[in-house]
N, C-alpha and C positions, 0 to 999 in steps of 0.2 A: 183567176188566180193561177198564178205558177204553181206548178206540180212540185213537191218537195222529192229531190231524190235523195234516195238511199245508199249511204256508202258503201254499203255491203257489195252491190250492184257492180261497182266498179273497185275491184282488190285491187289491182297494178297500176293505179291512178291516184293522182295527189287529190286528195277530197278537196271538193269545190269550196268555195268562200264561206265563211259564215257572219251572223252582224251585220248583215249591210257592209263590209269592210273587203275594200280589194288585197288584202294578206290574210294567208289565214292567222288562227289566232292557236296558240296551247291551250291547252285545256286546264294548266297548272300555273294558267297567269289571267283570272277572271278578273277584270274591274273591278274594286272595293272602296266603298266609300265616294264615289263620283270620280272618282279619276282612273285614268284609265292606265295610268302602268306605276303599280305600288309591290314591294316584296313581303312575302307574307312578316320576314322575320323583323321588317324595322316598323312596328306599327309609331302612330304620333301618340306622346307622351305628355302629359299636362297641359293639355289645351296646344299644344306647339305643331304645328305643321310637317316641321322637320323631325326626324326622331333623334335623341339623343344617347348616347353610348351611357351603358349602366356603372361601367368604371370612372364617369365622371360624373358626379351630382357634384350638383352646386352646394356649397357648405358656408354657414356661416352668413348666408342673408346674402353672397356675393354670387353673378351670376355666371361667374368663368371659374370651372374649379382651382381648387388648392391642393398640391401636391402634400400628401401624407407626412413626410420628412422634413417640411419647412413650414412646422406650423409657427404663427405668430406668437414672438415673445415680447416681455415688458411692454406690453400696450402699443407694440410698434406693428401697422400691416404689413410692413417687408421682414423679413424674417432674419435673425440675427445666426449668423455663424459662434458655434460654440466656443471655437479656440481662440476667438478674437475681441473677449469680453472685455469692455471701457476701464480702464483701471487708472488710479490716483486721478476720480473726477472729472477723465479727458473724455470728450467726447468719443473722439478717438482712439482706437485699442494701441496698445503698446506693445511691442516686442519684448519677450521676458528678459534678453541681453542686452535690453537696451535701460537701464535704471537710470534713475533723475541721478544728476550730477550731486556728489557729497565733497566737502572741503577733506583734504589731506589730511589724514592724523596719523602720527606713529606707529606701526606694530610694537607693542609691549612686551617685552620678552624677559621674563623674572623682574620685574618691577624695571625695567631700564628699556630706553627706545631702540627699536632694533635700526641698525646702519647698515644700509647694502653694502656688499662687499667689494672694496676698493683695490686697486691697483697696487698690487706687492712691489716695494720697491724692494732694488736691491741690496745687499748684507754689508756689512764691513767687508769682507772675504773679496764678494766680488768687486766691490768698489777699489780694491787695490790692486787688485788683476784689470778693472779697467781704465785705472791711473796708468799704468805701465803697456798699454795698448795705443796709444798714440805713438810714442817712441819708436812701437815697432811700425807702424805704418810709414813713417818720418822714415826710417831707414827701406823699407818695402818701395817707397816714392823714388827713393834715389837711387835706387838700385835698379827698378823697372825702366826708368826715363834713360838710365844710362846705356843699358840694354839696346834699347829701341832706337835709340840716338846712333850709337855706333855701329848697328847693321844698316842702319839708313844709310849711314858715309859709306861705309862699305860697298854697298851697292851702286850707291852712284859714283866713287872711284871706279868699281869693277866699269861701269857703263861707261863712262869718259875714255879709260884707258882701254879696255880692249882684252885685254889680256889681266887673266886671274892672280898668275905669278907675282904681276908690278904690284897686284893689292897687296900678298900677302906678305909680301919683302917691307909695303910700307904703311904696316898694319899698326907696329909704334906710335908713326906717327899720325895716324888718323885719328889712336883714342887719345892720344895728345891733346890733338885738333877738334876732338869734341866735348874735351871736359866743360872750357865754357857755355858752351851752349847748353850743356847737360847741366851745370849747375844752373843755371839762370829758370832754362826749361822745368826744373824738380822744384826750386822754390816757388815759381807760379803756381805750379798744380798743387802742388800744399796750401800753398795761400788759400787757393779758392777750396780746397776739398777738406780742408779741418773749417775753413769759418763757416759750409753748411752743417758739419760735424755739431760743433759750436753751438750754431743758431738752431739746432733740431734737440740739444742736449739739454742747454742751460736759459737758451731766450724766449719761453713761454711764458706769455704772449709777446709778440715785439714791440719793444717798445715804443712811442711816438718820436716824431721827429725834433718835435718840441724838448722834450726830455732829455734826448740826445744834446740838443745846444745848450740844455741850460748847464750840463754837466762839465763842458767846454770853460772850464774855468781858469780868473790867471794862476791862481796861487798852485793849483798840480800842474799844471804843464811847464812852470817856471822851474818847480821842484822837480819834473820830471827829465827836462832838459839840464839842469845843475847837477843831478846826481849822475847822468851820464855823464855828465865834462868829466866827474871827480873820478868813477869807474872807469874811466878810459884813463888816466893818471896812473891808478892804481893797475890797472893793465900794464902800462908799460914796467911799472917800477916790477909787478911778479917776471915778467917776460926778461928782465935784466939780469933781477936775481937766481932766476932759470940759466941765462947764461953764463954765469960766475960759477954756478953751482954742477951744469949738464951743457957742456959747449957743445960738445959732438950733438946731441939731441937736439939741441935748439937751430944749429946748421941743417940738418936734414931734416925739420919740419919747414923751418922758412924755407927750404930747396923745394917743398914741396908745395907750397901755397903759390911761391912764384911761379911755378908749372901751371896751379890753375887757373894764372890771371887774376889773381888778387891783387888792385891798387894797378893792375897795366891793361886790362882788358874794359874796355866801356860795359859788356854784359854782365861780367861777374862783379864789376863794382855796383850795377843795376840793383841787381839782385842781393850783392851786402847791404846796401846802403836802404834799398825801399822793401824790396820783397820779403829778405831774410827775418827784419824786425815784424812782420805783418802775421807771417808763418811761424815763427821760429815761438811766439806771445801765445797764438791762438793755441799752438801745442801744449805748451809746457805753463802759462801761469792761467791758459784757458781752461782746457781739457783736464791736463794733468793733474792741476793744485785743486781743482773743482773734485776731481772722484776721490782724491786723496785726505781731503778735508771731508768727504763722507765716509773717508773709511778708518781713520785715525780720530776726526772729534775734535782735534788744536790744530790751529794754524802754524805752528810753529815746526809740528811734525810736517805735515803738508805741505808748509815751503823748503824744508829740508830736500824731501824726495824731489820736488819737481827741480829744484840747482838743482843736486844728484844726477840726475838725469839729463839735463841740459848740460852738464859739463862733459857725461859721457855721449853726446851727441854729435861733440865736436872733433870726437877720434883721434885724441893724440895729447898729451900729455902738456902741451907748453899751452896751448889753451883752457885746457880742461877746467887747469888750476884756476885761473882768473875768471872761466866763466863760471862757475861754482859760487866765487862769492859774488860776482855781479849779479847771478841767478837767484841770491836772497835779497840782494838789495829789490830787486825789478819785482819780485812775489810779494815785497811789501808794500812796495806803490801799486802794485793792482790788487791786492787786500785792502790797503788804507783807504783808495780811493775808489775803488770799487768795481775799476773797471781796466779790460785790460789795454784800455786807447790811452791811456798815460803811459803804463809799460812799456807801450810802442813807442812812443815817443821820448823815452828813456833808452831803448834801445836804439832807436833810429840816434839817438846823440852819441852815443857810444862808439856806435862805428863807424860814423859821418868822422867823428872826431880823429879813430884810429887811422883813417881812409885816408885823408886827406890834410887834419892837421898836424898830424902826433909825429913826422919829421920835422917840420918846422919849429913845432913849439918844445921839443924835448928833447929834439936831435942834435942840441948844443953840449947837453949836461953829459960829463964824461960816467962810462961804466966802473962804478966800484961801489964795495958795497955799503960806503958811506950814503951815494946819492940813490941808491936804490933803496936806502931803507927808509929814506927819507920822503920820494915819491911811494912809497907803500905807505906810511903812516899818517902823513899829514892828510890826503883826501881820505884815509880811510877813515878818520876823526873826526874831520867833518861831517862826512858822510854819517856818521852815527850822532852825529850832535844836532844836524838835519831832522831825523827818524823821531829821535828822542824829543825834539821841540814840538814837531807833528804832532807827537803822539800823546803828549802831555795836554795838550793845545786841546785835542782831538776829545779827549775824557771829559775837559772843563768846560767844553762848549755847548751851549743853552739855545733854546728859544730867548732872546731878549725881548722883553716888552718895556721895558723902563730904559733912558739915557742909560748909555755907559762914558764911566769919564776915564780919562787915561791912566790916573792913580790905583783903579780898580783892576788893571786887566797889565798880562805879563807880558805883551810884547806890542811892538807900534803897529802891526798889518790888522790884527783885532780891533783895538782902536777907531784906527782909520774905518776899515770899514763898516762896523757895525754901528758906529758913531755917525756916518753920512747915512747909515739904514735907519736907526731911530728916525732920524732929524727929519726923514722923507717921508716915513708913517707917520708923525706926530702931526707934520704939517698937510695931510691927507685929511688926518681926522678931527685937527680943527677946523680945516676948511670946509669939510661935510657938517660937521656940528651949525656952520653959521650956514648955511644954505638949509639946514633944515628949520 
């Protein structure tokens, strides 16, 4: 037998092996249990090999623990979150801002349904302030265009010629030189800048196109063209008896229209004849009679104002007159018939007429004031016998469901047509009668 040595023996020496083991071994790590390297502090716990952490015991029959905070609710293993409880029977949790969908009922407000609060229109007051705001823009237009018109020539005189002097010595007649263009130029841009006026004010929604044509009817455009032949009559006979009455006046305004190419200029006849009646409607039986009949309440005042003001539009006294009452007649075809495309077309006759036939056809009849009183009165009597048969016509006029025969009805255009209208329904609906 080996000699056992003594550690004592050897202090400054690493003590030899022990165990039969080539390392030595601690003295605070013995084998326990048959195994050879175990920690005193994790012994095995319920028959288990491995030991297990005292912070987790298995709970509840399962063998992986359960966290304290999500214990199992309503019978459910996975644990339900509190804020997210099943509400009206859904499985699924709902959002408290999000609630089931409820039908519209009224708020009640003293026994009566409450009404959101709608769009204020505007007053009497302002409706007459912006009756009288077209006018000014109508004048704003022609003043601006003529502006701009006449430094434009200027500048390109100045450039052509060279020298600044030759412009300003023939500065006359450049704005001479550009009244037509300027009038031609200022009735365009009116046209196109009061009909979006127009269509932003009064034509919500717009109408269909269909709507439009069916509106295209004979009897007002026939009526609309007839009462401009008669107004353009009655023009010349005021325009006569202006000159019996104001000679000097009526010389220096016609000296003045022939300055701006009225009846000799191709642009400014453009612009009488197409532009004027497009623009001249849109302003005054569009805009104008539209806020004025909100702000008066009768049509009668409202077309007042808007002549009125069409006759001051024309800046001079030997027209004023005759447009004034031409401006009641045209307010009443675009009242009567609703729309101001017949007006226009009562104007476009008017001056079509003054333009180009009112020498030929009038220019016989000698000045006195026998014949002038006489072209004042006869189209003017017409003209009101015109209005008058409309309007009567206008009051007695029905849906018809039964024949009309001509015994019944006061004039032959009623007749006619509403008598070829039964006879086309009737035979409609007995034709479907036997097909069914």
């Amino acid at each position: 037998m080996e000699e056992q040595q003594n550690p004592q023996q050897y202090p400054n020496q690493t003590p030899p092996p022990q165990n039969n083991y080539g390392n030595p071994q601690q003295q605070y790590q013995q084998p326990q249990n048959g195994y050879g390297y175990q920690q005193q502090y994790q012994q095995p716990q319920n028959g288990y090999g491995y030991p297990q952490q005292q912070y987790q015991q298995p709970q509840n029959n399962y063998g992986y623990p359960q966290q304290q905070y999500q214990q199992p609710q309503n019978n459910y293993a996975y644990p339900q979150q509190q804020y997210q409880q099943p509400q009206n029977n859904y499985g699924y949790p709902q959002q408290q801002y999000q609630q089931p969908y409820q039908p519209y009922a009224p708020q009640m407000q003293n026994g009566y349904a409450y009404q959101p609060p709608q769009k204020k229109e505007p007053g009497r007051v302002a409706n007459f302030f912006l009756s009288l705001l077209p006018l000014v823009g109508f004048f704003a237009v022609q003043i601006l265009v003529s502006v701009v018109v006449v430094v434009i020539m200027v500048f390109v005189n100045a450039f052509q010629s060279g020298r600044t002097q030759n412009v300003m010595a023939a500065y006359e007649e450049i704005v001479s030189a550009s009244i037509p263009v300027a009038t031609a130029l200022a009735h365009l841009v009116s046209a196109v800048g009061f009909a979006f006026w127009y269509r932003l004010s009064f034509q919500k929604p717009r109408p269909a196109p269909r709507e439009t044509v069916q509106k295209l009817r004979p009897e007002p455009i026939l009526m609309g063209l007839g009462l401009g032949i008669l107004m353009a009559v009655f023009s010349s006979g005021t325009a006569g008896l202006e000159t019996l009455l104001f000679p000097r006046m009526v010389e220096d305004t016609y000296a003045m229209l022939e300055q701006s190419g009225i009846g000799t200029n191709y642009m400014v006849i453009f612009a009488t004849v197409i532009l004027a009646p497009i623009g001249e409607e849109l302003i005054f039986r569009g805009l104008t009679m539209k806020y004025a009949e909100k702000a008066f309440g009768r049509f009668w005042a409202a077309n007042l104002l808007q002549a009125f003001l069409f006759g001051v539009a024309h800046m001079n006294w030997v027209q004023g007159v005759y447009a004034f009452f031409g401006g009641l007649v045209l307010g009443w075809v675009a009242h009567h018939y609703k729309s101001v495309v017949f007006s226009m077309i009562m104007h476009f006759a008017v001056n079509s007429f003054s333009t180009f036939g009112g020498d030929y056809a009038l220019g016989w009849i000698p000045v006195n004031f026998l014949s002038v009183t006489l072209l004042i009165v006869i189209p003017a009597a017409l003209a009101v016998g015109l209005i008058s048969w409309r309007t009567a016509a206008a009051k007695k006029r029905q849906l018809v469901q039964e024949p009309v025969f001509w015994w019944g009805k006061a004039n032959p255009i009623d007749f006619f047509t509403r008598s070829c209208y039964n006879k086309v329904i009737i035979f409609c609906k007995r034709g479907m009668g036997k097909c069914q």
